[in-house]
KOLTINU-75217 format. One record per residue (C-alpha): residue number from 1; x, y, z; residue in one letter. Coordinates in nm, 2 decimals, padded with zeros to 4 digits. Last residue first. Example, Ala and Ser with C-alpha at 12.3 -4.5 7.8 and 13.67 -1.06 7.14 Angstrom:
// residues 2
<pt nr="2" X="01.37" Y="-00.11" Z="00.71" rest="s"/>
<pt nr="1" X="01.23" Y="-00.45" Z="00.78" rest="a"/>
END
This chain:
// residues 167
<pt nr="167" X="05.82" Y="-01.94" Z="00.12" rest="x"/>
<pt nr="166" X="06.18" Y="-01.77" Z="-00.06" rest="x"/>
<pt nr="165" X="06.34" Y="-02.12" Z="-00.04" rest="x"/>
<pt nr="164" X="06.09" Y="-02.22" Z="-00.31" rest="x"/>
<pt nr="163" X="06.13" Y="-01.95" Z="-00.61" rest="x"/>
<pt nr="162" X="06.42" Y="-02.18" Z="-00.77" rest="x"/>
<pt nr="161" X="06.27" Y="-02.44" Z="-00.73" rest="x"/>
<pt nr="160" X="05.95" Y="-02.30" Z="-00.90" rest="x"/>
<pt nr="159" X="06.17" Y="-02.13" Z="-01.14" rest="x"/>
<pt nr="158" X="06.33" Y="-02.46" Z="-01.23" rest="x"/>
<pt nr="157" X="06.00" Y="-02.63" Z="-01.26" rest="x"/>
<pt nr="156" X="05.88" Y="-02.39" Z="-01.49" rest="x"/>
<pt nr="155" X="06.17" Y="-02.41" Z="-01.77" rest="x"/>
<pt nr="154" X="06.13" Y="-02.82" Z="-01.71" rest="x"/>
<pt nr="153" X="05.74" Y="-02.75" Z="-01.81" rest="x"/>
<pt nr="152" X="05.84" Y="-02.52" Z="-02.09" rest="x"/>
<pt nr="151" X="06.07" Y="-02.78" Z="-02.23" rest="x"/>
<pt nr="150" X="06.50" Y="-02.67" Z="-02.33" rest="x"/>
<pt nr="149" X="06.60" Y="-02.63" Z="-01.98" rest="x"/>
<pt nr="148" X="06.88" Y="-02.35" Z="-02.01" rest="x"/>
<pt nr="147" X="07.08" Y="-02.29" Z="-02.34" rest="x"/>
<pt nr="146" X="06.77" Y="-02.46" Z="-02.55" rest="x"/>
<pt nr="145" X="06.53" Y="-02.23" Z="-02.38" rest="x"/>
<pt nr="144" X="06.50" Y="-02.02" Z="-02.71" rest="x"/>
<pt nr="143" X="06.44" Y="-02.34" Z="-02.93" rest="x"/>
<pt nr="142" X="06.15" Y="-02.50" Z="-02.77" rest="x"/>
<pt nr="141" X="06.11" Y="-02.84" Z="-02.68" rest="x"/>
<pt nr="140" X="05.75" Y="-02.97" Z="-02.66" rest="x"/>
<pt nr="139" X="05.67" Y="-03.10" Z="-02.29" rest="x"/>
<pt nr="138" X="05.46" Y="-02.77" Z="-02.21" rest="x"/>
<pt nr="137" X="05.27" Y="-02.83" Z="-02.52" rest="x"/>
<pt nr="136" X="05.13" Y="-03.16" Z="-02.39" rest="x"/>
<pt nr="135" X="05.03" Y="-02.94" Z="-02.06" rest="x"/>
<pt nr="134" X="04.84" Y="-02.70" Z="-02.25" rest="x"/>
<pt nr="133" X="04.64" Y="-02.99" Z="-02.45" rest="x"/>
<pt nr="132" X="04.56" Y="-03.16" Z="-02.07" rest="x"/>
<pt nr="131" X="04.45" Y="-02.83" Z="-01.92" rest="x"/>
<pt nr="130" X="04.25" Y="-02.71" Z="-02.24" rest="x"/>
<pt nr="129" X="04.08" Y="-03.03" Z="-02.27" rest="x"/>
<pt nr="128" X="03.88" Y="-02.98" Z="-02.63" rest="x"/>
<pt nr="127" X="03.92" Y="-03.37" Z="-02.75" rest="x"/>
<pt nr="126" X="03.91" Y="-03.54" Z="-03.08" rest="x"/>
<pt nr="125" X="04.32" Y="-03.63" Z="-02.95" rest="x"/>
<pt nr="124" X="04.42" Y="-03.63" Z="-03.30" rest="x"/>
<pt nr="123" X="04.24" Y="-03.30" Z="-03.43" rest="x"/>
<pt nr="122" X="04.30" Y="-03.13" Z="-03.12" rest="x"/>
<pt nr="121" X="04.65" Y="-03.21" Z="-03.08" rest="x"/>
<pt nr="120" X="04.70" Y="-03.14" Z="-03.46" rest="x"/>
<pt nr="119" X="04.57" Y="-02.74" Z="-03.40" rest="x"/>
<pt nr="118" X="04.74" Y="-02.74" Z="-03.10" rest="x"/>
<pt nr="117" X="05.08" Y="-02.79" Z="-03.28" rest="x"/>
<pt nr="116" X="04.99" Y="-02.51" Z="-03.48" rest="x"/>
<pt nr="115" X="04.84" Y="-02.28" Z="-03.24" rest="x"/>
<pt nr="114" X="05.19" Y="-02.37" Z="-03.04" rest="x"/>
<pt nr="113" X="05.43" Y="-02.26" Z="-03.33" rest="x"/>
<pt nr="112" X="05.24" Y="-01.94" Z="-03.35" rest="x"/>
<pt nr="111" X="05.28" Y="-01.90" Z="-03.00" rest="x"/>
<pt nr="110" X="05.65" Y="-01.99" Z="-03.00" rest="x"/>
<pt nr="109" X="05.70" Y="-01.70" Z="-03.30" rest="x"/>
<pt nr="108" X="05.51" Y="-01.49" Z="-03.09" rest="x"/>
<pt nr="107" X="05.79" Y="-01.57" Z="-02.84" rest="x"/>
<pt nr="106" X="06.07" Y="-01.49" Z="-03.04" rest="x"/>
<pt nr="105" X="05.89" Y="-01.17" Z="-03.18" rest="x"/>
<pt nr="104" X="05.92" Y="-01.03" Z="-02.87" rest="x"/>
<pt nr="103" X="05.74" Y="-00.67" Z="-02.87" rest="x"/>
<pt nr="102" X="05.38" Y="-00.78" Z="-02.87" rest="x"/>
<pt nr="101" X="05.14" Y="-00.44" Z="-02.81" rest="x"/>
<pt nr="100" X="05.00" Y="-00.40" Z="-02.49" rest="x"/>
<pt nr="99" X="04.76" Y="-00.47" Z="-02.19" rest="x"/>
<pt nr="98" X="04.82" Y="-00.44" Z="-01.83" rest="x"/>
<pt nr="97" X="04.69" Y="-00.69" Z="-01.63" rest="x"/>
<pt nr="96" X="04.58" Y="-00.58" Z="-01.25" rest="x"/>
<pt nr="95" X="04.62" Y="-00.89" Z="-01.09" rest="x"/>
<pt nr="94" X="04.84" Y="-01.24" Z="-01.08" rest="x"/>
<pt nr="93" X="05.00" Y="-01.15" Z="-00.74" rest="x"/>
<pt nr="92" X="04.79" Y="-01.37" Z="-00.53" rest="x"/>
<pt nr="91" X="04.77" Y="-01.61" Z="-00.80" rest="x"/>
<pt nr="90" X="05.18" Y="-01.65" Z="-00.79" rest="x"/>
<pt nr="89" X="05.20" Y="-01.70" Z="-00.44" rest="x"/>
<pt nr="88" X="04.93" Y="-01.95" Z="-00.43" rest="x"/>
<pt nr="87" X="05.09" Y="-02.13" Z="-00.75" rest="x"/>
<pt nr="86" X="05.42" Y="-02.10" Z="-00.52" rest="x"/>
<pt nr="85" X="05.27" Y="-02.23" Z="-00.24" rest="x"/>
<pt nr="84" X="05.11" Y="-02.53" Z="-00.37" rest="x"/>
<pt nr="83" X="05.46" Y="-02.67" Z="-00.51" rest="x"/>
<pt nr="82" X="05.40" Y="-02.72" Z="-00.93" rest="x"/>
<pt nr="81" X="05.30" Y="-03.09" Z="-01.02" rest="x"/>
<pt nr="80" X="05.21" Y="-02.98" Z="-01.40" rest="x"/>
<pt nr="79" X="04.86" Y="-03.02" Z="-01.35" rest="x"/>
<pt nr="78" X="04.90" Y="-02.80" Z="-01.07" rest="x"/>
<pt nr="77" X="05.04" Y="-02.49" Z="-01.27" rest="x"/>
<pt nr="76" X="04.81" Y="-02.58" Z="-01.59" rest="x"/>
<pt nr="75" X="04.49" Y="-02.57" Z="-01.34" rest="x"/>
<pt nr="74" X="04.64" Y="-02.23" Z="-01.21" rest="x"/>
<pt nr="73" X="04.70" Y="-02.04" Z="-01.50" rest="x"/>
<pt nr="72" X="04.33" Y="-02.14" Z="-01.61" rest="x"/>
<pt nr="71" X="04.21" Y="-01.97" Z="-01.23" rest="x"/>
<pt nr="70" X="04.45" Y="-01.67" Z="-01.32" rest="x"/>
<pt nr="69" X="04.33" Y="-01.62" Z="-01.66" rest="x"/>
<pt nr="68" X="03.97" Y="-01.52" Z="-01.62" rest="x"/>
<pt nr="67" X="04.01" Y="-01.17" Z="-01.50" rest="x"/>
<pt nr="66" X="04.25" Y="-01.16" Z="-01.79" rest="x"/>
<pt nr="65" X="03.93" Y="-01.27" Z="-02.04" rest="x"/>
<pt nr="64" X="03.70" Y="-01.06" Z="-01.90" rest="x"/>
<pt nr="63" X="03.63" Y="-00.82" Z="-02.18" rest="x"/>
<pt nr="62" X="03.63" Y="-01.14" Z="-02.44" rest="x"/>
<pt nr="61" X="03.31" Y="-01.25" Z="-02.32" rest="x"/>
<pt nr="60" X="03.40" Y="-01.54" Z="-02.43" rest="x"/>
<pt nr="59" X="03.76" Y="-01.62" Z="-02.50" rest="x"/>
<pt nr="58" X="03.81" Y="-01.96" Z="-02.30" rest="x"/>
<pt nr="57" X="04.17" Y="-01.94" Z="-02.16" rest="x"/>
<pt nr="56" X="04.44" Y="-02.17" Z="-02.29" rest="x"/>
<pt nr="55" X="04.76" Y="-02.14" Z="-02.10" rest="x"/>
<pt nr="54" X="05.11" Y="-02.19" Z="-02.24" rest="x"/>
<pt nr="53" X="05.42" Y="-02.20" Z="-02.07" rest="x"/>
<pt nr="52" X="05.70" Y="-01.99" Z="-02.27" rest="x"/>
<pt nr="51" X="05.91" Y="-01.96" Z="-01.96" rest="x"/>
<pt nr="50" X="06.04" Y="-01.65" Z="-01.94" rest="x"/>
<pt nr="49" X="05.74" Y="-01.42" Z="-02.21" rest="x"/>
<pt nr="48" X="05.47" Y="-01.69" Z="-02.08" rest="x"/>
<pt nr="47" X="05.21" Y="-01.80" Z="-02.38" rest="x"/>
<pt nr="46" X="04.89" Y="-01.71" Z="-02.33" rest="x"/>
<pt nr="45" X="04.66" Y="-01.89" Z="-02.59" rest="x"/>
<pt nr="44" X="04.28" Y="-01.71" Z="-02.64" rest="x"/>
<pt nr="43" X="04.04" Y="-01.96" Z="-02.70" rest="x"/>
<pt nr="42" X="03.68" Y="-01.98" Z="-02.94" rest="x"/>
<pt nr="41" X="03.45" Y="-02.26" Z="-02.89" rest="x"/>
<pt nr="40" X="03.48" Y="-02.38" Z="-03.19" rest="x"/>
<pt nr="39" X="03.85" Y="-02.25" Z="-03.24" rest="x"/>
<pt nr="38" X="03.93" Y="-01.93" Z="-03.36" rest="x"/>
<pt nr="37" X="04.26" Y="-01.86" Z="-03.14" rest="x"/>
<pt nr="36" X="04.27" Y="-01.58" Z="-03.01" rest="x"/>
<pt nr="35" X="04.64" Y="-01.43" Z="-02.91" rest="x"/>
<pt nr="34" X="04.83" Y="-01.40" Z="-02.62" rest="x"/>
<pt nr="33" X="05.18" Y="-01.32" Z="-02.48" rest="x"/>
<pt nr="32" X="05.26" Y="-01.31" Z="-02.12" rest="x"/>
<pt nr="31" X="05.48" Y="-01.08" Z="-01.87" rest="x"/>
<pt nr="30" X="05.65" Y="-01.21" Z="-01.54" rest="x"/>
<pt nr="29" X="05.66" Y="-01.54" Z="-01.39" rest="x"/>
<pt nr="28" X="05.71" Y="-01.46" Z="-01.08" rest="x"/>
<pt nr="27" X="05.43" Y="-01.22" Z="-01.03" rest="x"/>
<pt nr="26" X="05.46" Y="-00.89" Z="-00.95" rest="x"/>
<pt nr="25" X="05.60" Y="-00.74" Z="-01.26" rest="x"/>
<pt nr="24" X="05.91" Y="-00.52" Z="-01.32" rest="x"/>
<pt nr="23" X="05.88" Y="-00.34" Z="-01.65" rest="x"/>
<pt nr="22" X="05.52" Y="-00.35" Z="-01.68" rest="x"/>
<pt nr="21" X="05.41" Y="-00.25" Z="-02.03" rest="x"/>
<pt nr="20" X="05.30" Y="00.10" Z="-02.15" rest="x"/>
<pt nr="19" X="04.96" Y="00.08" Z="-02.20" rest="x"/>
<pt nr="18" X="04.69" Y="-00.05" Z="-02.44" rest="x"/>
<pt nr="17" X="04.30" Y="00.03" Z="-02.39" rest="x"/>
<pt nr="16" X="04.13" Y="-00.27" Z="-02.39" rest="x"/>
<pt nr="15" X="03.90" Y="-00.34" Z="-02.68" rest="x"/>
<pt nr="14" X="03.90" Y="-00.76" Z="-02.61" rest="x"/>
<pt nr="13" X="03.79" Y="-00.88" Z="-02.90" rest="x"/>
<pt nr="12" X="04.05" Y="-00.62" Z="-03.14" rest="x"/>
<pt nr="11" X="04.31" Y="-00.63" Z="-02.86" rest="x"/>
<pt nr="10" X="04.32" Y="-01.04" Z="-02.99" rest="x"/>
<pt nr="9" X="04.37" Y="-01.04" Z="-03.36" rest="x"/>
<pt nr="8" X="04.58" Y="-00.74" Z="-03.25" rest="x"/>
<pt nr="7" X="04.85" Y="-00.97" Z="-03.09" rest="x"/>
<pt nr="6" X="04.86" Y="-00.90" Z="-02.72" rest="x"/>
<pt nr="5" X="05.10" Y="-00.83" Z="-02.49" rest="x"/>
<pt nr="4" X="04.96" Y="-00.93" Z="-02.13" rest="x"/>
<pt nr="3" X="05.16" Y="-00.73" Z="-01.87" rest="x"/>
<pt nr="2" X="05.20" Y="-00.80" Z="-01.50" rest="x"/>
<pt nr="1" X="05.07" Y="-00.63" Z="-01.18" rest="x"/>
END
């Protein structure tokens, strides 16, 4: 069980009913931000709340879209190189989301510098490759990481290491 706090832009698609969030989630990774982003087609960005690894998840139907999020979660996960049985690990425990309000404005501030920076990947790479735009983000240094790994995709590959001697 994890969390997905939500801006409103997105809890007004989606219509879930909010909750208290998960204090200690199942995952690894923990709680996620998201957003919708109103692209052509239209994309919700999940940014992780530890690692700030994006994740773009086609929004339509909007109902489903954190049934949907594992399978995106785990095209970003091995197009990054992550070990097998941690992505395993971690899809096995990616269920029952939880939805509520954002409460880190450090992250949203992260997302919103990510829709931004997607925005420009799009228009310069003419291309709508979720996977590939989610892993050029992961390589963009982010200021709250800056006393640990500084990139999403180094912040990542830490936990993973740091998750391996557990399988």
């Amino acid at each position: 069980m994890f969390t997905i706090h939500a801006t409103q832009k997105l809890r007004d698609r989606v219509k879930a009913p909010l909750t208290e969030p998960v204090e200690v989630p199942s995952t690894a990774l923990g709680n996620w931000y998201a957003t919708a982003l109103f692209w052509q087609p239209q994309v919700a960005l999940f940014v992780n709340e530890g690692t700030l690894l994006p994740v773009f998840v086609p929004l339509a139907p909007a109902k489903t879209v954190a049934d949907r999020f594992p399978e995106h979660l785990e095209a970003v996960l091995n197009a990054l190189g992550s070990d097998p049985r941690f992505v395993a690990a971690e899809l096995a425990a990616t269920t029952g989301a939880r939805w509520a309000k954002t409460a880190n404005r450090s992250v949203v501030g992260i997302m919103n510098e990510f829709t931004y920076l997607a925005e420009a990947d799009r228009a310069h790479e003419h291309s709508d490759d979720v996977v590939s735009m989610a892993v050029r983000l992961a390589g963009t240094p982010c200021s709250p990481l800056y006393k640990r790994h500084s990139f999403p995709d180094r912040e990542l590959a830490a936990l993973v290491a740091s998750h391996l001697p557990e399988f």
